[in-house]
C-alpha positions as CSV (number, residue, x, y, z in Angstrom):
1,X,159.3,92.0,131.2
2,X,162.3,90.1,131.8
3,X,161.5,86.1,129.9
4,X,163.5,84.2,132.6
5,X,161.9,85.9,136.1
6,X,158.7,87.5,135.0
7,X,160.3,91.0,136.5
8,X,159.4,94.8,134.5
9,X,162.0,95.5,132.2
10,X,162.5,99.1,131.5
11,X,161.3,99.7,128.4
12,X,163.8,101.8,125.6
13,X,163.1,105.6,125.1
14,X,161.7,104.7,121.4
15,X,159.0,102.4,123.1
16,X,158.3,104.9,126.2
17,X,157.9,107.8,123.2
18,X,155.6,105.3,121.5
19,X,153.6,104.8,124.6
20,X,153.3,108.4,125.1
21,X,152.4,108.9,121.5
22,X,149.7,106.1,122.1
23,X,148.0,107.7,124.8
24,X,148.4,111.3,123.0
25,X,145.4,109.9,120.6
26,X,143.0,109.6,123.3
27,X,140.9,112.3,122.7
28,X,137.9,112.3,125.5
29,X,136.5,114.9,123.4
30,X,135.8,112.7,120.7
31,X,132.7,110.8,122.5
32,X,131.2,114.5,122.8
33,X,132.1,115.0,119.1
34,X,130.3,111.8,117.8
35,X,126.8,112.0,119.9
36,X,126.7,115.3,118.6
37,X,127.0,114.2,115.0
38,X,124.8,110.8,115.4
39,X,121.7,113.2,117.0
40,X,121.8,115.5,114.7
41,X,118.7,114.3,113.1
42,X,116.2,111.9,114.4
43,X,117.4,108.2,113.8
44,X,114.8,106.0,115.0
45,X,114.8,102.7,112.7
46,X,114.1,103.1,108.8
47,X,114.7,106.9,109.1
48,X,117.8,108.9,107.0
49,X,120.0,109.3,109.1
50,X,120.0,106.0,110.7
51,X,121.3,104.8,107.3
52,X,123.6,107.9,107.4
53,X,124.9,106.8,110.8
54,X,125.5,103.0,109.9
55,X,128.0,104.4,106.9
56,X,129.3,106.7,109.5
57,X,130.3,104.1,111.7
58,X,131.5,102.0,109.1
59,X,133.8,104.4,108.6
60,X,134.9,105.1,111.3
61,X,135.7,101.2,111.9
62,X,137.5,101.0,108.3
63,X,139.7,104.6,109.7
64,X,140.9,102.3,112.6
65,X,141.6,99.3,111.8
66,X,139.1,97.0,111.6
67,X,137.8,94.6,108.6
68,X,134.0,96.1,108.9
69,X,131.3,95.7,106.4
70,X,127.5,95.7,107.2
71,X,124.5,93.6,107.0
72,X,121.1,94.4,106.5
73,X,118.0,92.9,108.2
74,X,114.4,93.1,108.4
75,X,112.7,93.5,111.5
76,X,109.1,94.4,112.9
77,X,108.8,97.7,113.8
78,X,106.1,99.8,114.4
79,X,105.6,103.2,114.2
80,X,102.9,105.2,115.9
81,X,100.2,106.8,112.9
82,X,98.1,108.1,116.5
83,X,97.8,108.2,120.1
84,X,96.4,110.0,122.3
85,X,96.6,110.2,126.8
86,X,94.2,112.5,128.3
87,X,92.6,113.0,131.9
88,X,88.8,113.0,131.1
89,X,87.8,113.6,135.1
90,X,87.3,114.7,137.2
91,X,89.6,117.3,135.1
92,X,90.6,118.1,131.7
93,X,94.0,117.3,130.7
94,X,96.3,116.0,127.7
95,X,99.7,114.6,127.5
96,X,102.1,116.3,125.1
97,X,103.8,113.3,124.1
98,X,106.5,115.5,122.3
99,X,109.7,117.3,123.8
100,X,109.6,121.1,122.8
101,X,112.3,122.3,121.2
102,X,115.7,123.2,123.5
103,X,117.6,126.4,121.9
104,X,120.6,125.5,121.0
105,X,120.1,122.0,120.7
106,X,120.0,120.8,116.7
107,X,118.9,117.3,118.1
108,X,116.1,118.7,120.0
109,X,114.8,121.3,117.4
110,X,115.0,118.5,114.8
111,X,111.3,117.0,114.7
112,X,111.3,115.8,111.0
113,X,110.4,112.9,111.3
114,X,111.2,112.3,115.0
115,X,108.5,110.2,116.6
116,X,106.6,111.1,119.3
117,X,106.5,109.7,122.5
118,X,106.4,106.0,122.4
119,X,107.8,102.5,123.2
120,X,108.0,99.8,121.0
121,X,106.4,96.3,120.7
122,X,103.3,97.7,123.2
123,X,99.8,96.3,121.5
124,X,97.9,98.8,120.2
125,X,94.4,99.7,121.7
126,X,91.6,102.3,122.7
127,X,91.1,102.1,126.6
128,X,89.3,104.5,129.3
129,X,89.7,103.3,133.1
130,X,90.6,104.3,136.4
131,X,94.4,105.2,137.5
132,X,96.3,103.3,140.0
133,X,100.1,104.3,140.9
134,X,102.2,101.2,140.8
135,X,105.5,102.9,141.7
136,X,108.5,101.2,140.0
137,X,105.5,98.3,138.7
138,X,107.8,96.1,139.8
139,X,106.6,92.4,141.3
140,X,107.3,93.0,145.3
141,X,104.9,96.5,144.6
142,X,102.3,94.7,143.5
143,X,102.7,92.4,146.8
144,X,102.3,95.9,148.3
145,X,99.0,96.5,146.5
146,X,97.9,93.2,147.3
147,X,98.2,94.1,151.1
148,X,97.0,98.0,150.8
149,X,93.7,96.0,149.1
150,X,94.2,97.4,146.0
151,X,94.1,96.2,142.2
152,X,94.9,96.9,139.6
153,X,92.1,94.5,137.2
154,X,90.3,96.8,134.6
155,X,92.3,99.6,135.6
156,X,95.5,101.5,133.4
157,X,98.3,101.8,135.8
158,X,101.4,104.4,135.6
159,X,104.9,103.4,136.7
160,X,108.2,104.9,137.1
161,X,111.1,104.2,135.6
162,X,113.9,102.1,137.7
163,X,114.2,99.2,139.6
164,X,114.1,96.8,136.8
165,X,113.6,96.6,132.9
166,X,111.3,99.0,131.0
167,X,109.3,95.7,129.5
168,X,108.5,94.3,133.0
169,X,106.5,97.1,133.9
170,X,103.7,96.5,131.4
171,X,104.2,92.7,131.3
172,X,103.8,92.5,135.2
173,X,100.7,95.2,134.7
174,X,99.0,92.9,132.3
175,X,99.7,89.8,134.0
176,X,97.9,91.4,137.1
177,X,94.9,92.8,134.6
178,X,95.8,96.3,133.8
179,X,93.8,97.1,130.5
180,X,96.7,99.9,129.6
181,X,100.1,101.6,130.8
182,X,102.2,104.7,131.2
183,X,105.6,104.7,132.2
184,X,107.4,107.9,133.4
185,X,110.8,109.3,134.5
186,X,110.4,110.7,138.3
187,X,112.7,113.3,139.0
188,X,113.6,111.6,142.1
189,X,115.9,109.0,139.6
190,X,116.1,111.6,136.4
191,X,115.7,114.8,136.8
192,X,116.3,118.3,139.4
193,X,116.5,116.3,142.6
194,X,119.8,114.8,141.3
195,X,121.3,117.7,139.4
196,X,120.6,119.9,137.1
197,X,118.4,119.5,134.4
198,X,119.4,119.7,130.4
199,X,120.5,122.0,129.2
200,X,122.3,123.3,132.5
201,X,123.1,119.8,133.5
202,X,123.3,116.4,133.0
203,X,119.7,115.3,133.9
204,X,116.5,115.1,132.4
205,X,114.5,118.0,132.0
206,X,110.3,118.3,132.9
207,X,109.2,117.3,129.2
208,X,112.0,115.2,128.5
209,X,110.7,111.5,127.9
210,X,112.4,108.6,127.8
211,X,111.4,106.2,124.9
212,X,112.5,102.5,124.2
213,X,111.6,99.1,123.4
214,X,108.8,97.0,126.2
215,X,109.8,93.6,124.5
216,X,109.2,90.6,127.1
217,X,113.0,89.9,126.3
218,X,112.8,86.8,128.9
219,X,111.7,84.9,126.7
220,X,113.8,85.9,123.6
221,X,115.5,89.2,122.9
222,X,115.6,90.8,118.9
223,X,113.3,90.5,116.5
224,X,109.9,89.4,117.5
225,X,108.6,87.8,114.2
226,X,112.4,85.3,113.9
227,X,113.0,83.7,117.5
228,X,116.6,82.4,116.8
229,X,116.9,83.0,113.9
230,X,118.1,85.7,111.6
231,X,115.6,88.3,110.2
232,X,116.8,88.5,107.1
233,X,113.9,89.4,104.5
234,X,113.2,85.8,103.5
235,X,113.4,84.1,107.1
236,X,110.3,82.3,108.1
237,X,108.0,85.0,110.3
238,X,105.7,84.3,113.1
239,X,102.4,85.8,112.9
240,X,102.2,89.4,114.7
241,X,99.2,88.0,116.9
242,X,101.3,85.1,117.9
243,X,104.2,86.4,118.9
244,X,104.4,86.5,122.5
245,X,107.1,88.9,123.3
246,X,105.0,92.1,122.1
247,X,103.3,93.5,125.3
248,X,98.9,92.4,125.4
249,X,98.1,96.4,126.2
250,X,98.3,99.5,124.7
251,X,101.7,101.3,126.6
252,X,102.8,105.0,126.8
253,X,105.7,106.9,128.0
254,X,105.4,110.1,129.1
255,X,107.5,113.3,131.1
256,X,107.3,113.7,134.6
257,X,105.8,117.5,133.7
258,X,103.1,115.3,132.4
259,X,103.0,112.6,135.2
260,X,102.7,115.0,137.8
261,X,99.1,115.7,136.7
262,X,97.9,112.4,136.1
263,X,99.5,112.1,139.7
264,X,97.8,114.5,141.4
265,X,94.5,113.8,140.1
266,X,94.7,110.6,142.0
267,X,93.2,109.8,145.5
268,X,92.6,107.2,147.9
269,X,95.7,105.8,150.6
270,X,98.8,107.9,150.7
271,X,101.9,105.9,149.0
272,X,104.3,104.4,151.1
273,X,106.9,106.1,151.9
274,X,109.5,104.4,149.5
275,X,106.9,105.0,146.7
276,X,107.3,108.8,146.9
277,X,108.9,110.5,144.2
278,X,110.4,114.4,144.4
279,X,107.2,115.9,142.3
280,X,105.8,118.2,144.6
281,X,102.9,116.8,145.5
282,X,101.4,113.9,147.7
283,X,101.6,110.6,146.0
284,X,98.4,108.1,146.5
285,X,97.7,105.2,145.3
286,X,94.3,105.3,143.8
287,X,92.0,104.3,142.2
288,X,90.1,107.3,141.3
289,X,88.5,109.7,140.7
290,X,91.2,110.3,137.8
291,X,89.5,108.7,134.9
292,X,92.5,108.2,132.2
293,X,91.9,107.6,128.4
294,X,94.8,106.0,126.6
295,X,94.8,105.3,122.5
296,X,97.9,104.3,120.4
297,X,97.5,102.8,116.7
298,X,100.7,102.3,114.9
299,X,101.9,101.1,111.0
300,X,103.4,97.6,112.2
301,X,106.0,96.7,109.2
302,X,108.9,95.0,108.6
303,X,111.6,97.9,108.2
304,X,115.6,97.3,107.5
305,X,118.5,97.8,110.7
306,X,121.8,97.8,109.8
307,X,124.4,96.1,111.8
308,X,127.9,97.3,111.5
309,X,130.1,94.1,111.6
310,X,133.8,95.2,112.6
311,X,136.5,92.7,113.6
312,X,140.1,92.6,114.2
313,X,142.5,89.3,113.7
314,X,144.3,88.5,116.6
315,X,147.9,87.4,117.3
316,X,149.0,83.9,118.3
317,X,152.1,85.2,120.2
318,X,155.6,82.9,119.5
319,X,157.0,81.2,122.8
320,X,160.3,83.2,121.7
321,X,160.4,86.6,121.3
322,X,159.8,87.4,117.6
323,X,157.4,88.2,115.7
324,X,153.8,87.3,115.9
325,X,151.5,85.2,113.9
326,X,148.1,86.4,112.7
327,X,145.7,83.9,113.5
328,X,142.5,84.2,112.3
329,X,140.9,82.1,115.3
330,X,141.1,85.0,117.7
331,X,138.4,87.5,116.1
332,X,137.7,90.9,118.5
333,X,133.7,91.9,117.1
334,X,132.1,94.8,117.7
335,X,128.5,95.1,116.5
336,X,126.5,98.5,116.0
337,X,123.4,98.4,117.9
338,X,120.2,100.5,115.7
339,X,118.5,103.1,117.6
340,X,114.9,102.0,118.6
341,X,113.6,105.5,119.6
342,X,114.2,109.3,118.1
343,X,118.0,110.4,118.7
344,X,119.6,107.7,121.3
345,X,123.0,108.7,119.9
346,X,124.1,107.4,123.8
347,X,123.1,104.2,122.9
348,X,125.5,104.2,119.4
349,X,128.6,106.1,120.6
350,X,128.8,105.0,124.4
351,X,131.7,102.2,123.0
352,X,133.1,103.7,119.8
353,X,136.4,105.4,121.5
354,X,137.7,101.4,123.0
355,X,137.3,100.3,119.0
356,X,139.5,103.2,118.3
357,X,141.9,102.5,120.5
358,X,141.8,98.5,119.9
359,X,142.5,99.9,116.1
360,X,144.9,102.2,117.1
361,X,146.9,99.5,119.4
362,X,147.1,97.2,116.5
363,X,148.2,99.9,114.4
364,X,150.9,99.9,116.9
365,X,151.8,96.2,117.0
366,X,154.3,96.2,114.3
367,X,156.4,98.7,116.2
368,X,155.9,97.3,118.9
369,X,157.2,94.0,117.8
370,X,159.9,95.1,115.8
371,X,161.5,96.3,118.9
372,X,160.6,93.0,120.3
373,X,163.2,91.1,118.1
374,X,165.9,94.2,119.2
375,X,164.9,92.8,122.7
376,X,161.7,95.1,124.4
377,X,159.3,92.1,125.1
378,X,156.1,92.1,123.8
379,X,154.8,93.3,127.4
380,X,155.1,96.5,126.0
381,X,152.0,96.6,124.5
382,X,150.6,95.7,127.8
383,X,151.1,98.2,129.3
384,X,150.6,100.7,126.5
385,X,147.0,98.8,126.3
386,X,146.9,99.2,130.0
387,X,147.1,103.1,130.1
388,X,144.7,103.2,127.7
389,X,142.3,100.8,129.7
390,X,142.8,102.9,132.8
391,X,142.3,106.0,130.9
392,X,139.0,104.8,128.8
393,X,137.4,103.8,132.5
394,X,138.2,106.7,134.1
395,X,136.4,108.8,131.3
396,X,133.4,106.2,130.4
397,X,133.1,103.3,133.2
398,X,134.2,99.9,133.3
399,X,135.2,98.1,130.0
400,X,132.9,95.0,129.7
């Protein structure tokens, strides 16, 4: 970039060959690589291998670049000791509430000590009511229940998944008087209607469950027993009774294998149209005659997370071309977010390849620079960063 006119400079063959070298170390195989490794064993919080996968990660940070270290915490979290979802009428029926093993799957074969199927931060309890189908259980379909004459008081509801966060769909239940919960994936938004299903595509398969946290994160997000605060193991707690982002009923999430029977059992008014899912039957609304009986009890202790802390100094960049000061103002962070549910290795790895490539780029920056004061501009690294940019969207979606 020429200083005077702001035009592209063409850069010298050692700088293109750097460039190319640069891009050369964007493997879009490694993302495959590290899921694989992070599911290999169930890492919900306070289990092995999430230990296992925070020193991974640290590594990884420390490989490329970054000053990383981590800190420990202590936050609630419950795990389920029992639970129990069965049909008692006018049919017999139980949920499964645990994927079967997939052949050729480590993750999937791995069940010790995977949890079951299970959000976090429901309220534990012992219910047996009526079923009503919510659809998404989102506010403008329970305006649509209001209007069909329906409600949902004194009755355990069962919502899809989409539309809007997993936590409003019990929250929104309880505020309306649903005594209990279940949450499933339709296949209509995860599953055969859109592709294939694991393991012969991307989408989920007919006992596949989808498990995460029900927090009422609109009022505060992270630990529930610290608003504001750090949890560190000394930190001033809120009482578990009083802490008003863990959901009032007992919740469940289930498989749509499992949905469809608790579906079917239902009768009254056919759904709307919009409410229809691709399960092959016809969706009503309820309530009745499907009588549902939902149970979760769970060990509610403060367990440890471990947050990988990685940052990079930045560079103050000289009016004249030269080389740059480090300044440690300008901090790049990246923080390592704890799985909440079994092996949610997407949730770990989905933004470890832009770290590497931030690391690698400032691996670069000497070189870079050097040939700055030989006269190649800092603009270089531009558009060395720029390729790589391009390249990371292209193979993960939009850089945030």
């Amino acid at each position: 970039m020429s200083v005077a006119f702001g035009a592209p400079a063409t850069p010298p063959s050692s700088e293109a060959t750097l460039e190319r070298n640069f891009d050369a170390l964007i493997r879009p195989d490694d993302l495959r690589d590290w899921m694989k490794l992070l599911a290999a064993q169930p890492n919900h919080v306070s289990s092995p291998h999430d230990k296992a996968n925070a020193d991974q990660i640290l590594a990884w940070f420390k490989s490329w670049g970054w000053d990383a270290h981590i800190e420990t915490f202590w936050v609630l979290y419950p795990k389920p000791i029992s639970e129990t979802l069965e049909l008692v009428g006018p049919q017999k029926f139980k949920a499964t509430l645990q994927e079967p093993p997939i052949p050729g799957d480590s993750s999937a074969i791995a069940t010790d000590p995977a949890l079951p199927a299970y959000v976090d931060y429901q309220r534990d309890g012992d219910v047996t009511a009526g079923l009503v189908f919510v659809n998404y259980g989102m506010l403008d379909d329970y305006k649509t229940l209001q209007r069909l004459g329906v409600s949902v008081r004194g009755k355990i509801v069962i919502a899809r998944y989409g539309s809007g966060w997993r936590g409003l769909k019990p929250k929104l239940a309880q505020d309306h008087g649903a005594i209990g919960c279940i949450i499933y994936s339709d296949p209509a938004q995860d599953g055969y209607s859109i592709d294939e299903t694991y393991p012969n595509g991307p989408m989920r398969p007919p006992h596949g469950v989808q498990r995460g946290s029900v927090l009422d994160m609109g009022l505060y997000p992270g630990d529930p027993l610290t608003p504001g605060i750090g949890a560190t193991r000394d930190a001033k707690r809120l009482r578990i009774s009083d802490a008003p982002t863990i959901m009032k009923i007992p919740v469940l999430p289930i498989s749509y294998a499992d949905a469809q029977v608790f579906l079917a059992a239902l009768a009254g008014q056919v759904a709307p149209s919009a409410w229809r899912g691709a399960l092959p039957i016809t969706y009503r609304v309820g309530p009745g005659p499907a009588l549902v009986h939902l149970a979760v009890t769970s060990d509610w202790q403060l367990r440890p997370i471990y947050d990988v802390i990685a940052t990079m100094k930045g560079l103050d960049l000289a009016r004249s071309v030269g080389r740059p000061r480090q300044s440690p103002r300008r901090l790049g962070v990246r923080r390592h977010r704890p799985a909440v549910g079994s092996s949610r290795a997407a949730c770990r790895s989905q933004g470890f390849r832009r770290p590497r490539e931030a690391g690698l780029a400032a691996q670069a920056h000497d070189r870079l620079h050097e040939l700055g004061r030989r006269g190649a501009h800092a603009p270089g690294l531009d558009r060395m960063g720029g390729a790589a940019r391009k390249r990371t969207e292209e193979e993960s979606g939009p850089l945030h």
